[in-house]
C-alpha positions as CSV (number, residue, x, y, z in Angstrom):
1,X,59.7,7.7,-4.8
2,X,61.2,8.0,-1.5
3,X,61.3,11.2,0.9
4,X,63.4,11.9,3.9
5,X,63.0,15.0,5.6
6,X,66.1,16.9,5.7
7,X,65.7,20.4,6.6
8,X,63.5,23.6,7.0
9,X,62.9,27.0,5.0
10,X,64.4,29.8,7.3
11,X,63.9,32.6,5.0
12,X,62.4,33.3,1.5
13,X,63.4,35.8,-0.7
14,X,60.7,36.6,-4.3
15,X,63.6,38.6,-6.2
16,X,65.1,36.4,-7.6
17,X,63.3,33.4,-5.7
18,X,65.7,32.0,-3.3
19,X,64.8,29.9,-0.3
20,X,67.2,29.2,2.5
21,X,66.9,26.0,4.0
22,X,69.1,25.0,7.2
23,X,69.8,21.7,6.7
24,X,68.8,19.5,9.9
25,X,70.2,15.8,8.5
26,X,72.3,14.8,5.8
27,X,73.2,16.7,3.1
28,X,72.0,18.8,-0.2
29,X,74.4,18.5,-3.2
30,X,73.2,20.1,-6.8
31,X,71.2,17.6,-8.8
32,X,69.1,16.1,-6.2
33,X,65.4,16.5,-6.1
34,X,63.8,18.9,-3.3
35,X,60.1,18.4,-2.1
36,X,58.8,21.6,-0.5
37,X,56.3,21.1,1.6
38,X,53.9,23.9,4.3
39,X,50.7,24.7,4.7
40,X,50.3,26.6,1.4
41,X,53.4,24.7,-0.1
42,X,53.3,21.8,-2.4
43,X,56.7,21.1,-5.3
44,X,59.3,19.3,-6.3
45,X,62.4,20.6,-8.4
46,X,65.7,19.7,-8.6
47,X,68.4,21.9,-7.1
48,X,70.3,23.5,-10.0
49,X,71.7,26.3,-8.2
50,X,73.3,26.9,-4.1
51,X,75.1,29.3,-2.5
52,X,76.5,29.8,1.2
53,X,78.3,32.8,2.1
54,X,77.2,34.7,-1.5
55,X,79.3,32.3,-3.3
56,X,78.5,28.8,-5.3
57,X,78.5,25.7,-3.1
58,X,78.2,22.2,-4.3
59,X,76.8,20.8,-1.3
60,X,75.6,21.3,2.2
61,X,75.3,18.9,5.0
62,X,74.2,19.0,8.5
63,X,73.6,22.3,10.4
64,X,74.3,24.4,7.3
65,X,72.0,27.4,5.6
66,X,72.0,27.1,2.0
67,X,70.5,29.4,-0.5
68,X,68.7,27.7,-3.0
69,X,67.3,29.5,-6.3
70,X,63.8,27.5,-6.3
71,X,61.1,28.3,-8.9
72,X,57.9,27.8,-6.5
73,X,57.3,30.3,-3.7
74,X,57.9,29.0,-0.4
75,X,57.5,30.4,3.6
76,X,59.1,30.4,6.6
77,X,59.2,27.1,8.6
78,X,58.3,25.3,5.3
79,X,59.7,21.3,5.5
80,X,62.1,20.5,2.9
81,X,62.1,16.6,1.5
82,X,65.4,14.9,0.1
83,X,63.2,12.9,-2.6
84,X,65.3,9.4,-3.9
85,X,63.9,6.9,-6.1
86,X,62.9,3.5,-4.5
């Protein structure tokens, strides 16, 4: 597997998990596979539900903050890892 870092956790939320990530380089979309990665960070899952603006987004590309329901608890300033298959 392949990873490309493509953005940063800017705020985390416990109820009801949601990180937000602003997206640095190319884009999120809903089925692709996340790595989360900080100093007490470490998971993968894929991204099964976004929203920007408090309403369900499809994709996000460059300088965009998504929310993303995530089932691992992240921090702030956590890197966030676009992970493709070879």
């Amino acid at each position: 597997m392949l990873e490309q870092e493509i953005g940063v956790v800017t705020h985390y939320f416990d109820h009801p998990h949601v990180a937000v990530v602003r997206v640095a380089a190319g884009e999120i979309k809903l089925g692709d596979t996340l790595h989360f990665r900080g100093h007490t960070t470490e998971f993968a899952e894929p991204v099964d539900s976004m929203e920007m603006d408090h309403g369900p987004v499809e994709r996000a590309g460059a300088g965009e903050e998504v929310a993303i329901r995530v089932v691992g608890r992240t921090r702030k300033h956590d890197k966030v890892f676009l992970v493709t298959p070879d």
